[in-house]
BAMIDO-30971 format. One record per atom (N, C-alpha, C): x, z, y; residue number from 1; residue in three letters. Coordinates in steps of 0.2 Angstrom, whole numbers, plus 5000, padded with zeros to 4 digits. Each point is the difference from the previous one (the first is absolute). Layout:
# BAMIDO-30971
   px   pz   py num residuo
    X    Z    Y NUM     ALA
...
//
This chain:
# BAMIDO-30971
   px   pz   py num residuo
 5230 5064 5412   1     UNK
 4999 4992 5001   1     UNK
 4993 4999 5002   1     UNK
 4999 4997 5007   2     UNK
 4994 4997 5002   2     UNK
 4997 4997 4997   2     UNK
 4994 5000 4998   3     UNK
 4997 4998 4998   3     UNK
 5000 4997 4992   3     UNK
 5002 5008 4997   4     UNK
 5002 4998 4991   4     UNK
 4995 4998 4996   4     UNK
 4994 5001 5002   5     UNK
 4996 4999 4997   5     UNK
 4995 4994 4998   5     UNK
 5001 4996 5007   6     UNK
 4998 4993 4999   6     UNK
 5008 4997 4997   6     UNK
 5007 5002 5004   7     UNK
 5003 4994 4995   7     UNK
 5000 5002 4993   7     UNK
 4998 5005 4999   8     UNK
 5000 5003 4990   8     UNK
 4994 4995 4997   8     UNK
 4994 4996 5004   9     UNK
 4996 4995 4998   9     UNK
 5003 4995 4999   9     UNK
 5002 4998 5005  10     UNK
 5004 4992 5001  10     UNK
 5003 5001 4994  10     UNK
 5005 5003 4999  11     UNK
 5005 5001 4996  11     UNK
 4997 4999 4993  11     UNK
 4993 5003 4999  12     UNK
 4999 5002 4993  12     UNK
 4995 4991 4998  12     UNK
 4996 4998 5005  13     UNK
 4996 4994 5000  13     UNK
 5006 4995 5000  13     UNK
 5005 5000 5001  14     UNK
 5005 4998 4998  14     UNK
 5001 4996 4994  14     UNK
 5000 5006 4997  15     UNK
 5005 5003 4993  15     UNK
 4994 4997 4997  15     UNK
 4994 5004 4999  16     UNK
 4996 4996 4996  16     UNK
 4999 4994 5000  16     UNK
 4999 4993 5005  17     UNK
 5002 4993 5000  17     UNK
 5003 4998 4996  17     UNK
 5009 5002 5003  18     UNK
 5005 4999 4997  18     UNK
 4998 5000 4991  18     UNK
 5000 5006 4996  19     UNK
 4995 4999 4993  19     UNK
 4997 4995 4999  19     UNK
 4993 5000 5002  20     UNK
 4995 4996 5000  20     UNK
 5002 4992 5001  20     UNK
 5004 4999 5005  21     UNK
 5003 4995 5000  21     UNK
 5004 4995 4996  21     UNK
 5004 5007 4998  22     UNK
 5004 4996 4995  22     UNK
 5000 5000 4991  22     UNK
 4994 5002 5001  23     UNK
 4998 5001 4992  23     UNK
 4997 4992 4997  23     UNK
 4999 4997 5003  24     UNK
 4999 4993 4998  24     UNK
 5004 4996 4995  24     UNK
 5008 5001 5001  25     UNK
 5003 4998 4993  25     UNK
 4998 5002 4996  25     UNK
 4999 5008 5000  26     UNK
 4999 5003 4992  26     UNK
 4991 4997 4999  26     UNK
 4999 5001 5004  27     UNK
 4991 4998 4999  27     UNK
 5000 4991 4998  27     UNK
 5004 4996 5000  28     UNK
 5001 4992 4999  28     UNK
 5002 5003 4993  28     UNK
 5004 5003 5000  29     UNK
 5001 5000 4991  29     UNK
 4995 5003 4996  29     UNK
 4997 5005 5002  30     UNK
 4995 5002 4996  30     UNK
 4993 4997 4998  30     UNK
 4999 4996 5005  31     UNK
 4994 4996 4999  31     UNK
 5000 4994 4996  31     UNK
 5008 4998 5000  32     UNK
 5001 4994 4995  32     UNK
 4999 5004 4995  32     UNK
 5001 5006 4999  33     UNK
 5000 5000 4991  33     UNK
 4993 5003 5000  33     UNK
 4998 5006 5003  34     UNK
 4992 5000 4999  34     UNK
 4996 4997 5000  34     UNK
 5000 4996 5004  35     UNK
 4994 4993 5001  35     UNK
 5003 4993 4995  35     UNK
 5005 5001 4999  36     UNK
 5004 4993 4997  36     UNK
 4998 4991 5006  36     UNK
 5005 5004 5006  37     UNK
 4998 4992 5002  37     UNK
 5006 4999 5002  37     UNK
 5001 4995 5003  38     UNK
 5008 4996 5002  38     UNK
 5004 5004 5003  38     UNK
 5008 5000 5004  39     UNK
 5001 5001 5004  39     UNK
 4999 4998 5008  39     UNK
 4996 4994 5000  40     UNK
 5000 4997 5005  40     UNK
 4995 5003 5003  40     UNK
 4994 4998 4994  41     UNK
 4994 5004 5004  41     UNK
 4998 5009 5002  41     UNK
 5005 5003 4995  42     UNK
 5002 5006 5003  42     UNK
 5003 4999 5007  42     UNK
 5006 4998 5001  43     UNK
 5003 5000 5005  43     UNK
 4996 5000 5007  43     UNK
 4995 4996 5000  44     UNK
 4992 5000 5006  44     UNK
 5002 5006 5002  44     UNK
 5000 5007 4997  45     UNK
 4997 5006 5002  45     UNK
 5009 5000 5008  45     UNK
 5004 4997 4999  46     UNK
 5004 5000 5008  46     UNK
 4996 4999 5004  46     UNK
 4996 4993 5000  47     UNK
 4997 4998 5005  47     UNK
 4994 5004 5002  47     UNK
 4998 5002 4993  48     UNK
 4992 5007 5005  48     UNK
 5004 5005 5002  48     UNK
 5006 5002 5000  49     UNK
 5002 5005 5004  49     UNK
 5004 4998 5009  49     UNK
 5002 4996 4998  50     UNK
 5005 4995 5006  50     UNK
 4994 4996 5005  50     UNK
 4998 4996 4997  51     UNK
 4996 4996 5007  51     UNK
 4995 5005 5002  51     UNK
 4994 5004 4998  52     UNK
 5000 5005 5003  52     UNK
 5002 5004 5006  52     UNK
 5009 5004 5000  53     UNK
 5004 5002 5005  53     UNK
 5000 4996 5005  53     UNK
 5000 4993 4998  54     UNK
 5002 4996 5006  54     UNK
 4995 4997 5004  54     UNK
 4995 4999 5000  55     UNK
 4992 4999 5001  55     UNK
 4997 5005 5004  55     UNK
 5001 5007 4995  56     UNK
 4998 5006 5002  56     UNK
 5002 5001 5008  56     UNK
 5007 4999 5000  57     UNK
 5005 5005 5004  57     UNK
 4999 4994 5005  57     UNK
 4999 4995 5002  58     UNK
 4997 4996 5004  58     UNK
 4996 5000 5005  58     UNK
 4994 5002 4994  59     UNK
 4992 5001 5002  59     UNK
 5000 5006 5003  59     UNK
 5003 5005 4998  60     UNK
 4997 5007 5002  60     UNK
 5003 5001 5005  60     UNK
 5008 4999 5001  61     UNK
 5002 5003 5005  61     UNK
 4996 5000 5008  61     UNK
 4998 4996 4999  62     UNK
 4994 5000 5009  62     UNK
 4996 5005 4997  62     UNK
 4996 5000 4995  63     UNK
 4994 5005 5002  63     UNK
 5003 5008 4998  63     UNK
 5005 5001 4998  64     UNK
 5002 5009 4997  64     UNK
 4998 5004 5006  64     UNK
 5002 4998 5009  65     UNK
 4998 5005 5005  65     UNK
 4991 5000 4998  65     UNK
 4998 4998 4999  66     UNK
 4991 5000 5001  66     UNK
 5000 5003 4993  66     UNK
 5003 4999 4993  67     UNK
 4998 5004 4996  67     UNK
 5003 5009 5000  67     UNK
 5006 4999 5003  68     UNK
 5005 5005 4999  68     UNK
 5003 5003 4996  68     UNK
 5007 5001 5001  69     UNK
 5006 5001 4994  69     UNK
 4998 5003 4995  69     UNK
 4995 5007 5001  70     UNK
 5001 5005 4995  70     UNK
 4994 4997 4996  70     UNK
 4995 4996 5003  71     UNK
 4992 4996 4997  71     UNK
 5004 4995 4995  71     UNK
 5007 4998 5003  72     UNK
 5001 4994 4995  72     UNK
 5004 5002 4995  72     UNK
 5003 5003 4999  73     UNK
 5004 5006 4996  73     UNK
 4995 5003 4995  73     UNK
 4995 5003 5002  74     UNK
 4996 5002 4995  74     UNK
 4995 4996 4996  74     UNK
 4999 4993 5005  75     UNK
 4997 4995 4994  75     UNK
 5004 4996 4994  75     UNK
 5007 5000 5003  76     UNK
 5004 4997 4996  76     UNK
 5001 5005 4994  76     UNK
 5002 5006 5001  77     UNK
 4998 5005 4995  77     UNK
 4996 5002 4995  77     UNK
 4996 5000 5005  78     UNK
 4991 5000 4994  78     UNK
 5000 4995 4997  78     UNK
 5002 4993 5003  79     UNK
 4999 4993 4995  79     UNK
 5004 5000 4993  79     UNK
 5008 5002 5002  80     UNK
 5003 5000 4994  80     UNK
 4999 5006 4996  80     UNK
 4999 5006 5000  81     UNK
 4994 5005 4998  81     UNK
 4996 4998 4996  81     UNK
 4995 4997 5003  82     UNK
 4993 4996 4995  82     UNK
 5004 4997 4995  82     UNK
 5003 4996 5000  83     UNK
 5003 4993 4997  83     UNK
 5006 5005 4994  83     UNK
 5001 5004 5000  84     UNK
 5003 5003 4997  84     UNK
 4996 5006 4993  84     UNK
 4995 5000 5005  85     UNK
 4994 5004 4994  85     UNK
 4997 4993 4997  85     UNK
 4999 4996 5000  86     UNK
 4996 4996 4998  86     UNK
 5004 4996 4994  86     UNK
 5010 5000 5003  87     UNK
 5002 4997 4997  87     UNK
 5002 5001 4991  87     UNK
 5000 5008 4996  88     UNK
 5000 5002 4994  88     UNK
 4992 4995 4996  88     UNK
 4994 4998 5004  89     UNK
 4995 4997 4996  89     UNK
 4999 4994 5001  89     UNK
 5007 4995 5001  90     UNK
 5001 4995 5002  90     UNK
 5001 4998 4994  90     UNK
 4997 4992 4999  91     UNK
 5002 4998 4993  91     UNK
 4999 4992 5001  91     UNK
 5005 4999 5005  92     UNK
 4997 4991 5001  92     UNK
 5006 4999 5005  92     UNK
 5005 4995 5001  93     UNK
 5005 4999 5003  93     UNK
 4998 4999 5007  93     UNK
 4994 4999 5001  94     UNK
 4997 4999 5009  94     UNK
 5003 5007 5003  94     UNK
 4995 5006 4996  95     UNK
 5003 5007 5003  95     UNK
 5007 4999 5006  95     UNK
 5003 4998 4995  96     UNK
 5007 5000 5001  96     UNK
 5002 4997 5006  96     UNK
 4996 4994 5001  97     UNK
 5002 4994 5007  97     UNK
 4995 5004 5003  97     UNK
 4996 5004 5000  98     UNK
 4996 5004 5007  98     UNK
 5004 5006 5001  98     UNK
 5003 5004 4994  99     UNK
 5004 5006 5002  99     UNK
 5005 4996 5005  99     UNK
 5004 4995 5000 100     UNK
 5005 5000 5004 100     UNK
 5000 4997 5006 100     UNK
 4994 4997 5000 101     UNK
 4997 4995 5005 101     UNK
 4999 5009 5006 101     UNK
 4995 5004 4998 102     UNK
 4999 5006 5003 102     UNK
 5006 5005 5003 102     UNK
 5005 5000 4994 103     UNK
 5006 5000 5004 103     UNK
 5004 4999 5003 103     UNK
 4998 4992 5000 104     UNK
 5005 4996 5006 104     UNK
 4995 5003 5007 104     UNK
 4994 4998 5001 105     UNK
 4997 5002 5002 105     UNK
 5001 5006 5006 105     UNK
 5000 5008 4995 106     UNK
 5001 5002 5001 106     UNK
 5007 5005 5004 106     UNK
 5004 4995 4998 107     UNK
 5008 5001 5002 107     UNK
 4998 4998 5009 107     UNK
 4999 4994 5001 108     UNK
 4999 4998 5003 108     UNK
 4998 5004 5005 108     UNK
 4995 5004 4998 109     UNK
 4997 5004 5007 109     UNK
 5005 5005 5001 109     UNK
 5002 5004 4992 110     UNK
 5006 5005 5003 110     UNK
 5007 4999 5003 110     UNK
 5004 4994 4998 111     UNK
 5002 4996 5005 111     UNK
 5001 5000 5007 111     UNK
 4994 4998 5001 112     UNK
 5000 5000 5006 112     UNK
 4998 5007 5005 112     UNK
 4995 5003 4996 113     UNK
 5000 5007 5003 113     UNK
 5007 5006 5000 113     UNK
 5003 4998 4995 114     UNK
 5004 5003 5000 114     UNK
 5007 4999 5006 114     UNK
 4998 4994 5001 115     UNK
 5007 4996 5007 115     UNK
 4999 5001 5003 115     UNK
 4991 5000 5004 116     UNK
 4997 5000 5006 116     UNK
 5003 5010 5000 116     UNK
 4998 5005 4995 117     UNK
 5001 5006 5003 117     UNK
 5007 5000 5000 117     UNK
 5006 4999 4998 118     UNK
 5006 5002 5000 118     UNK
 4999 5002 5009 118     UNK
 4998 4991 5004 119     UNK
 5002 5004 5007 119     UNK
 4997 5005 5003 119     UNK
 4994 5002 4996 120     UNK
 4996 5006 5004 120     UNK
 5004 5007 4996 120     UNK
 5004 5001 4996 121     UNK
 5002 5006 4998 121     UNK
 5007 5001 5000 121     UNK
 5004 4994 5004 122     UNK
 5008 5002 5000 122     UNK
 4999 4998 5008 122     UNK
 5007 5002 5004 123     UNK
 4999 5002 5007 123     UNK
 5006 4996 5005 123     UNK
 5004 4996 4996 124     UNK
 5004 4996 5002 124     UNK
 5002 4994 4994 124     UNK
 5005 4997 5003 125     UNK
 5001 4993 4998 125     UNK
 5004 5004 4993 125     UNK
 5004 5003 5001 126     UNK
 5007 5005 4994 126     UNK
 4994 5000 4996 126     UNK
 4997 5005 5001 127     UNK
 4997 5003 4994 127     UNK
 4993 4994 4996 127     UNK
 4998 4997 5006 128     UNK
 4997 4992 4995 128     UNK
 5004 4999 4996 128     UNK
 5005 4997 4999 129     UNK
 5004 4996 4996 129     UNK
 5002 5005 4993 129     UNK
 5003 5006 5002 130     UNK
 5000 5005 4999 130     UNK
 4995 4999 4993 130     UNK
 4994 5002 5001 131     UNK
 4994 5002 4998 131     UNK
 4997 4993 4995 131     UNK
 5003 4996 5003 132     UNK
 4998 4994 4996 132     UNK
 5003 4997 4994 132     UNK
 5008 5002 5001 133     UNK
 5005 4999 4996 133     UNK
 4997 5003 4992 133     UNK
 4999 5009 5004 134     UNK
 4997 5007 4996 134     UNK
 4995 4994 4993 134     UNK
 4996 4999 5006 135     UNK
 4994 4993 4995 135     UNK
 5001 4997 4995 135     UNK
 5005 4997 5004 136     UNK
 5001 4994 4992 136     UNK
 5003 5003 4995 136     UNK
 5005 5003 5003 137     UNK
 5003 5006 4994 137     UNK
 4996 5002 4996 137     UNK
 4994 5003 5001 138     UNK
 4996 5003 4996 138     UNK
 4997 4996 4998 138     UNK
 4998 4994 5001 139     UNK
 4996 4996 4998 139     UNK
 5002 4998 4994 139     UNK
 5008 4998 5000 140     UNK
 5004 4998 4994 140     UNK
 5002 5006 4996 140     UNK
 4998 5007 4998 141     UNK
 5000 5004 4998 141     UNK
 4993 4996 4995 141     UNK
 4995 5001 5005 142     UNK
 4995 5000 4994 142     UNK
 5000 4994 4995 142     UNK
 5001 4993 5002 143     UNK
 5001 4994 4996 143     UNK
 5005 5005 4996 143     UNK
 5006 5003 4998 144     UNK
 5004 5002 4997 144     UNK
 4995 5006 4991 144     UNK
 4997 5003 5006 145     UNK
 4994 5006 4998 145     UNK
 4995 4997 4997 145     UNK
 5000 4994 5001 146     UNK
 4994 4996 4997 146     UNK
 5001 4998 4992 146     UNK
 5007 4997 5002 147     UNK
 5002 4997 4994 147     UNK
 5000 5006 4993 147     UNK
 5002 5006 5002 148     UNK
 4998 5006 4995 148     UNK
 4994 5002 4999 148     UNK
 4996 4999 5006 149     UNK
 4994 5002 4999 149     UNK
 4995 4995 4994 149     UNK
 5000 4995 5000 150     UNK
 4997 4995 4998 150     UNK
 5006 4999 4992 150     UNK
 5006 5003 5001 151     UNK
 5002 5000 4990 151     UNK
 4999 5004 4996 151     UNK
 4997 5007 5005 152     UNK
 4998 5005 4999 152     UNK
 4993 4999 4995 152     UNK
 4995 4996 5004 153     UNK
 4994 5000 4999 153     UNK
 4997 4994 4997 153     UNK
 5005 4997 4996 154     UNK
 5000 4992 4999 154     UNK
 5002 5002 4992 154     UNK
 4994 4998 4995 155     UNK
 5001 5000 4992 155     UNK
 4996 4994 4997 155     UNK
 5005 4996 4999 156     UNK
 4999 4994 4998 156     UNK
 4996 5000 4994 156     UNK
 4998 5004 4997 157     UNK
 4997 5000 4993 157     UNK
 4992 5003 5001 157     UNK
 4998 5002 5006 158     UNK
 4995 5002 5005 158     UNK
 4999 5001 5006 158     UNK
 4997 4992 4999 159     UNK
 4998 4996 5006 159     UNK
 4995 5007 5004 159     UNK
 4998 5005 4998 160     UNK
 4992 5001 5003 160     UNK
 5005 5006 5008 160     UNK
 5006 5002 5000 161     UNK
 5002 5003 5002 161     UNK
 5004 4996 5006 161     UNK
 4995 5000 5008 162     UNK
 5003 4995 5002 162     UNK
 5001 5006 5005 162     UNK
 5011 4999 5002 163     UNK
 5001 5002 5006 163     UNK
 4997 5001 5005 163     UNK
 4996 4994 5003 164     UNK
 5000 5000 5006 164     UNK
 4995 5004 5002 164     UNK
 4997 5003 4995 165     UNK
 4993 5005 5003 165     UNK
 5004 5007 5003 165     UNK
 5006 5000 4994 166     UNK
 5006 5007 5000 166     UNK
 5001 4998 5011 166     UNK
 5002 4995 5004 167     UNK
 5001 5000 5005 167     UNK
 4994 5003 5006 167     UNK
 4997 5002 4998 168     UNK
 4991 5003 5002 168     UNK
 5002 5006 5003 168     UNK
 5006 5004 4997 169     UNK
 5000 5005 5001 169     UNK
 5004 5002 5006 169     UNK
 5005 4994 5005 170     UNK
 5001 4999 5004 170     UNK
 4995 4997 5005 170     UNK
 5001 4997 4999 171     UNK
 4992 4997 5003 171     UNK
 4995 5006 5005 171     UNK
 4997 5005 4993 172     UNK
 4996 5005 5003 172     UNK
 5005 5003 5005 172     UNK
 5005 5003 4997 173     UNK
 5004 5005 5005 173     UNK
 5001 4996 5006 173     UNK
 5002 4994 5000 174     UNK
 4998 4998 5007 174     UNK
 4996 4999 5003 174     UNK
 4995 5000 4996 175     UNK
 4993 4998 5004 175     UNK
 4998 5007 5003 175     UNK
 5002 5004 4997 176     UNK
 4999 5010 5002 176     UNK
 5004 5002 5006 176     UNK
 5005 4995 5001 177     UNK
 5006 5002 5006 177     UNK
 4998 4998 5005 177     UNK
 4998 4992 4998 178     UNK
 4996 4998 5008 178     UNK
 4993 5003 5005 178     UNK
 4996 5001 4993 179     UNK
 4994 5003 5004 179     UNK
 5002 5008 5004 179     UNK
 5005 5000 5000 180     UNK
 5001 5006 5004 180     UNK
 5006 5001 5006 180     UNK
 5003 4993 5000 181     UNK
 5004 4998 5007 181     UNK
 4998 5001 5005 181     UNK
 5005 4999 5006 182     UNK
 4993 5001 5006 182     UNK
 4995 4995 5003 182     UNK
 4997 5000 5004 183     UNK
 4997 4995 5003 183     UNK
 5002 4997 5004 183     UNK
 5004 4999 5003 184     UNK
 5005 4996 5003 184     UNK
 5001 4993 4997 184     UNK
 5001 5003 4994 185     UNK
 5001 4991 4994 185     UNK
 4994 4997 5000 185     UNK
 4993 5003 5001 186     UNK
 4993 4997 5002 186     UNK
 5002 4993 5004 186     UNK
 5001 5000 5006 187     UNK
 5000 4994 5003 187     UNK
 5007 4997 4999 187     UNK
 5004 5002 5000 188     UNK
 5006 4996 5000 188     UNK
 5004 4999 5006 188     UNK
//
């Protein structure tokens, strides 16, 4: 397959979103009962992950050629990264609206980096489609993958054991995957 190696990123920066993504339910219930606040004011954490994507994916889309796919790709990564180590010594319900504000964020560049390279790494119209199909499939793998992952790592009786740090470990691998694509994905 041409060019396995960059779709093995797309694929994987994906998957990790996907998780990340959709762990906000479970993250909406856990903060009600750790923190003890309402449903409603819980519920906020949608919006610092959602208006984000939409704002983000806006704005950036003119500037990604000046940054570059694989530049945008690795900052979104390192961001979610950071906010992931930081996240086990969170002890205040804001963490929580910057962890997903960052993710929206985040998504956002891979998103778009990720759409921008499908044309540069498939070679006809079939295999776009093809290859895009392959995406969302795998995307919805990981929201499925998520939901294990986070009931795995989710113990109501100790708050101090937070999931989302456990999704770090995607995050790195992918961040290891990119800095080694080729430079072709530099400008876009």
């Amino acid at each position: 397959m041409k060019n396995f190696n960059i779709k093995a990123v797309l694929f994987l920066n994906y998957f990790v979103f996907a998780i990340l993504l959709n762990s906000v339910g479970t993250v909406i219930l856990q903060v009600q009962q750790n923190f003890g606040i309402s449903k409603s004011h819980a519920s906020v954490l949608e919006g610092f992950k959602d208006l984000p994507i939409a704002i983000c994916s806006f704005i950036l889309a003119s500037f990604l050629p000046k940054i570059g796919i694989r530049n945008s790709m690795l900052a979104a990564l390192l961001m979610v990264t950071c906010m992931c180590f930081i996240m086990p010594f969170a002890n205040a319900f804001w963490f929580f609206k910057l962890l997903f504000a960052v993710v929206g964020v985040s998504f956002a560049l891979i998103k778009i980096s990720v759409f921008t390279s499908i044309g540069l790494v498939t070679t006809n119209d079939k295999e776009h489609a093809s290859f895009m199909g392959y995406l969302e499939g795998f995307f919805m793998i990981g929201v499925l993958m998520g939901n294990v992952v986070f009931s795995l790592f989710t113990d109501d009786h100790d708050p101090a054991i937070n999931p989302l740090a456990e999704c770090i470990l995607g995050s790195g691998r992918a961040f290891r995957f990119i800095i080694h694509i080729p430079v072709f994905l530099k400008t876009g």
